[in-house]
C-alpha positions as CSV (number, residue, x, y, z in Angstrom):
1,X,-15.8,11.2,25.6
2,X,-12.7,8.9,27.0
3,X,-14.8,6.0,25.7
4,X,-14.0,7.4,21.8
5,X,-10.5,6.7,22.3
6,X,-10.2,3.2,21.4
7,X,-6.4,2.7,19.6
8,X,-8.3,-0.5,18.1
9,X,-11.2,1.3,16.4
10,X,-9.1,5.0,15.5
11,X,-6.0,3.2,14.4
12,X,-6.0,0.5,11.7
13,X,-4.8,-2.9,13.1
14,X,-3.0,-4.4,10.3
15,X,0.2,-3.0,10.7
16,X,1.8,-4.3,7.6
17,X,-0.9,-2.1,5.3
18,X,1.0,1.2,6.5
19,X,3.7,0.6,4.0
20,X,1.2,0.9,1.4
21,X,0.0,4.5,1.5
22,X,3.1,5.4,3.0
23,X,5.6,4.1,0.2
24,X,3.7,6.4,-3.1
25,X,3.4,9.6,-0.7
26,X,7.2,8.9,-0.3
27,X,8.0,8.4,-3.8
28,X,5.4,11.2,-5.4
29,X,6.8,14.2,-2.8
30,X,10.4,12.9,-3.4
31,X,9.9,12.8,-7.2
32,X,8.1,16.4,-7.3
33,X,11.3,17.9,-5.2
34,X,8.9,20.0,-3.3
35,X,7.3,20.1,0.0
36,X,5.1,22.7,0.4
37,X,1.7,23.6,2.3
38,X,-0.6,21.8,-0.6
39,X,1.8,19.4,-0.3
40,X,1.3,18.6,3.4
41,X,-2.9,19.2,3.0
42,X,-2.3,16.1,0.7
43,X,-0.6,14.0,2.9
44,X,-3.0,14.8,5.7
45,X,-5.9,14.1,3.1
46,X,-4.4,11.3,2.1
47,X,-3.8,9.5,5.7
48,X,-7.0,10.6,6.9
49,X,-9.1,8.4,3.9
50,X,-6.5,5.7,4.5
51,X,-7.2,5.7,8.7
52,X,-11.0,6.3,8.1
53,X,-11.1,2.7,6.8
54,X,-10.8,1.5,10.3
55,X,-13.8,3.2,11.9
56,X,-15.6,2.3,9.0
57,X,-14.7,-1.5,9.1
58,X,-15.4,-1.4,12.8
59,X,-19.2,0.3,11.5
60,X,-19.7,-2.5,9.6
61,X,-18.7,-5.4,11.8
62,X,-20.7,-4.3,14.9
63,X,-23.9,-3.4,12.2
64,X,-23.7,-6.9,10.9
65,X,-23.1,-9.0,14.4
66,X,-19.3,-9.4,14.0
67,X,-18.4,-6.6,17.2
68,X,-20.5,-5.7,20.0
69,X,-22.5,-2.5,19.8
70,X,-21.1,-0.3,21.8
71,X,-18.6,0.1,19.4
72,X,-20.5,1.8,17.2
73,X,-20.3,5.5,18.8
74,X,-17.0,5.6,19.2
75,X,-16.5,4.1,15.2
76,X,-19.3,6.9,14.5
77,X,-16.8,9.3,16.2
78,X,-13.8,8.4,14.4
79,X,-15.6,8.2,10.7
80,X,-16.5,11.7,11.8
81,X,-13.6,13.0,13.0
82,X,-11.6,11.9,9.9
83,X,-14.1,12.4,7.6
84,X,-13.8,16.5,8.7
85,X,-10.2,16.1,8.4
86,X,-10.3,14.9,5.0
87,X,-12.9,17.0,3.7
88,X,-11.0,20.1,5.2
89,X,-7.6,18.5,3.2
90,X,-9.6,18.1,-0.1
91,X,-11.5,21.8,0.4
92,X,-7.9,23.3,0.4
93,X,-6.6,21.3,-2.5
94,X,-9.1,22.3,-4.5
95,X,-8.3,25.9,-3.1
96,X,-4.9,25.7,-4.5
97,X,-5.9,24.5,-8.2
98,X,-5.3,21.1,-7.4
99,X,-8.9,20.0,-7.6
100,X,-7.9,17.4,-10.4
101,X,-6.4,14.9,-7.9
102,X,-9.6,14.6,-6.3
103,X,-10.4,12.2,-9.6
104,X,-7.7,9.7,-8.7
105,X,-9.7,8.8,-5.4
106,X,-12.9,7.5,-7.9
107,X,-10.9,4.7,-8.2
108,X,-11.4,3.6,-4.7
109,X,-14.6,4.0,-4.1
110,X,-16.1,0.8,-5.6
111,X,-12.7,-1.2,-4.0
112,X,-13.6,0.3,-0.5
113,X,-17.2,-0.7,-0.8
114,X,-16.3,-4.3,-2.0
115,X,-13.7,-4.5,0.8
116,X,-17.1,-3.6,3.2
117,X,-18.8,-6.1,1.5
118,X,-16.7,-8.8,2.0
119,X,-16.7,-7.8,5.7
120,X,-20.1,-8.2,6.5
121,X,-19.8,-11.3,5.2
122,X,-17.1,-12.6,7.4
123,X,-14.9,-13.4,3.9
124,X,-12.5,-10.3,4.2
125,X,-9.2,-11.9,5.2
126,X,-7.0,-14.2,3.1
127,X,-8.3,-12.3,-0.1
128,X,-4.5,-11.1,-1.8
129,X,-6.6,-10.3,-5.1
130,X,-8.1,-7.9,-3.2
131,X,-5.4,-6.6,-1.3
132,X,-3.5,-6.2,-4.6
133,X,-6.0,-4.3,-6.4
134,X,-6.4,-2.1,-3.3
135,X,-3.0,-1.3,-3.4
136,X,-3.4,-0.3,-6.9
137,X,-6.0,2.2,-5.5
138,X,-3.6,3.4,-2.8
139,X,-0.7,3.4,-5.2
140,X,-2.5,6.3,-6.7
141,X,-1.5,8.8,-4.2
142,X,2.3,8.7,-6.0
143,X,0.8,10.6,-8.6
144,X,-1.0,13.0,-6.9
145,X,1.7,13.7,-4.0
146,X,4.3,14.3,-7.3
147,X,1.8,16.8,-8.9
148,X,1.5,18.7,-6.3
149,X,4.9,18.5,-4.7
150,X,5.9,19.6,-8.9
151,X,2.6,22.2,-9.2
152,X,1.3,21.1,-12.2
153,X,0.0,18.0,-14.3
154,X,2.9,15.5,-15.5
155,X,2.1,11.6,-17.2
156,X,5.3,11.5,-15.6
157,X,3.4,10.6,-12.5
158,X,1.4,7.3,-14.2
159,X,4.9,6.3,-14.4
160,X,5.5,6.8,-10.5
161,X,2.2,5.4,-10.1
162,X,2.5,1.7,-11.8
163,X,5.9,1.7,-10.1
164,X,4.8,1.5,-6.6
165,X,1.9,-0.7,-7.7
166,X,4.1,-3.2,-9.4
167,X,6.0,-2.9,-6.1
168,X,3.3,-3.6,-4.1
169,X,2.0,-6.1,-5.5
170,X,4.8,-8.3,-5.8
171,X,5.2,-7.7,-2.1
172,X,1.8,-8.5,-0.8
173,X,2.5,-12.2,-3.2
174,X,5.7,-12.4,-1.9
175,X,4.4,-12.0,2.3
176,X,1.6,-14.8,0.9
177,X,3.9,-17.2,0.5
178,X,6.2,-16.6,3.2
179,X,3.4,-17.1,5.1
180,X,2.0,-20.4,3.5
181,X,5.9,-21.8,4.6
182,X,5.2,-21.3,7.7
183,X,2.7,-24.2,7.7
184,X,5.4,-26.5,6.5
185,X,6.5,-29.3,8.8
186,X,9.4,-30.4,7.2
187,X,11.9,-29.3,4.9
188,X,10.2,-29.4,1.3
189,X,12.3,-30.9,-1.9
190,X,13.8,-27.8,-4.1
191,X,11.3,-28.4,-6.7
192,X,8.7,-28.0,-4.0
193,X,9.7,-24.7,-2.7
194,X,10.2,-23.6,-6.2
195,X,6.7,-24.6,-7.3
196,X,5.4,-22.8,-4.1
197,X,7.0,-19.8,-4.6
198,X,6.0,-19.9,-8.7
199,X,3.5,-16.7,-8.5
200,X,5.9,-15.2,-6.4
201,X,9.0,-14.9,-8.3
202,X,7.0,-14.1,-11.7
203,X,5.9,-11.1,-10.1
204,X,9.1,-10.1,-9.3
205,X,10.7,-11.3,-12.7
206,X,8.1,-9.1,-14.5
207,X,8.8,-6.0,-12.6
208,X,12.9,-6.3,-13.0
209,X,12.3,-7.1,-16.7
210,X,9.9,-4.4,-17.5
211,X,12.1,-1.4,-15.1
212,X,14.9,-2.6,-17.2
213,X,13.5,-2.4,-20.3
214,X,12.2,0.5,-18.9
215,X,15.3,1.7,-19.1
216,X,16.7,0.5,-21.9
217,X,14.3,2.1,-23.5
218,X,15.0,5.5,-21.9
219,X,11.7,6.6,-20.8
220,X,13.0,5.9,-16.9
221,X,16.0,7.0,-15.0
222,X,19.0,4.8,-15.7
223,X,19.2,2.7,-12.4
224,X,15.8,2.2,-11.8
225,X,15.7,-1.4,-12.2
226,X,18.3,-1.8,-9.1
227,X,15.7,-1.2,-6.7
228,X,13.3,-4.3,-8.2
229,X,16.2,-6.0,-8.5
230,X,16.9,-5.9,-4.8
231,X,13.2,-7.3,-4.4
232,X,14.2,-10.5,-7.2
233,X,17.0,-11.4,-4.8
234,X,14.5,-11.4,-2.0
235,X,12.3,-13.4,-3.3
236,X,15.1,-16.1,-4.6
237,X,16.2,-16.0,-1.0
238,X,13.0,-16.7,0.2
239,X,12.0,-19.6,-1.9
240,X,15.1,-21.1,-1.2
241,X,15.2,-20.5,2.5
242,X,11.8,-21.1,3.8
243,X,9.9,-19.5,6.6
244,X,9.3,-23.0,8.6
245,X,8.1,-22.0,12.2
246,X,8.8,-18.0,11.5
247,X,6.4,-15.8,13.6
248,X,4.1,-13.5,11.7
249,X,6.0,-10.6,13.2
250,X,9.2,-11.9,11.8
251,X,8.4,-11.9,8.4
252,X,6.4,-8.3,8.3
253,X,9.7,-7.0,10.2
254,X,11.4,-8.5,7.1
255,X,9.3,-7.5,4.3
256,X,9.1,-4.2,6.0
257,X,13.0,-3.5,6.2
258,X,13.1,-4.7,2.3
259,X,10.0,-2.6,1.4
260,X,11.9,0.7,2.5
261,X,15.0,-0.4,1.4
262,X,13.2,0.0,-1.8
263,X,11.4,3.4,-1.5
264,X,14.9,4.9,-0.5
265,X,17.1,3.1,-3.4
266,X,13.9,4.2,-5.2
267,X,14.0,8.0,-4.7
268,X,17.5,7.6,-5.3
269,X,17.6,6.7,-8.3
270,X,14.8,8.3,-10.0
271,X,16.6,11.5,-8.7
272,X,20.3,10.3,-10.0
């Protein structure tokens, strides 16, 4: 049994993707002003099909060559044991009259099986379309943490939902790039770094400009555009300062610190 208990096939490796489900839980409990006990059978639902992915990754790899197999009982193990958890979570959900959440994971099915694709082909990493459309999947869980957190169905919670997306995105462009600077030898020209970091700053351009219009607009809570607008100023501050020789470890520290800057200015504001 001991030999199950690998942290590197039960726990998912890539510590920076925790944000991700993490951030729209946060914002869709905080939004519904509830915690209750469907509330917490969501979460546990929720972080089970977010760590199964690991065990299931692990599957793949050591079916296809990439990982040797005796990895595969204790990935077997894992899929299981999460794969109870979450079926227990979902079971209860439904329980509670909240079976219509269970259509916002549909979503994810063909993203998950195109993410296992691309693994047994050795063509997984590097992939930020991927990673930004699987956000989008995970960004889902706003939604369904702020209908159950608020007992009942609300569009309110699309709103929550592209929120976080538009968040996430930007911030998985943003890492890209501060990334890419770390290849750079030398200190580039302005109009260098501001080329480079192009796709970067017009995703966080279009967030600011549609949360304030957003807001102009009144459909969202008056200061919701402060929170983008912190990530705009990150982003300037990046291009202009680049990560030349930065550690991998430095920059997630940094995009994490700014990431839940912006789930707390976030839930402040939408609740102001």
């Amino acid at each position: 049994m001991q030999k199950n208990f690998k942290k590197q096939i039960a726990i998912p490796q890539d510590h920076g993707s925790w944000i991700f489900i993490l951030s729209p839980l946060f914002v869709g409990i905080a939004a519904g002003g509830k915690f209750n006990i469907a509330t917490f059978a969501l979460l546990i639902g929720a972080m089970s099909a977010f760590m199964i992915r690991q065990p299931l990754t692990v599957l793949v790899k050591a079916i296809s060559g990439r990982r040797p197999k005796t990895d595969l009982p204790p990935a077997q193990f894992w899929l299981l044991a999460y794969g109870i958890i979450l079926a227990s979570a979902l079971i209860f959900l439904v329980w509670q009259g909240f079976g219509y959440v269970l259509y916002l994971a549909v979503p994810g099915v063909p993203v998950f099986l195109w993410h296992l694709w691309l693994v047994s082909q050795r063509t997984e990493r590097k992939q930020a379309g991927v990673e930004v459309i699987a956000t989008g999947v995970l960004a889902l869980a706003a939604p369904a943490a702020y209908w159950v957190a608020l007992g009942e169905y609300s569009a309110v919670g699309w709103w929550l939902w592209a929120w976080v997306w538009f968040q996430s995105a930007a911030s998985i462009v943003y890492a890209y790039l501060r990334l890419a600077q770390r290849d750079l030898t030398s200190q580039p020209s302005n109009k260098a770094l501001w080329q480079m970091g192009k796709q970067a700053l017009i995703y966080t351009s279009f967030n600011l400009f549609v949360s304030s219009m957003a807001v102009g607009g009144n459909i969202a809570p008056q200061f919701i555009f402060i929170p983008f607008l912190l990530q705009w100023l990150e982003t300037l501050w990046g291009i202009s300062h680049p990560a030349i020789g930065w550690k991998p470890a430095r920059i997630g520290i940094r995009q994490l610190i700014v990431s839940t800057l912006w789930i707390i200015l976030f839930i402040i504001f939408w609740r102001t």
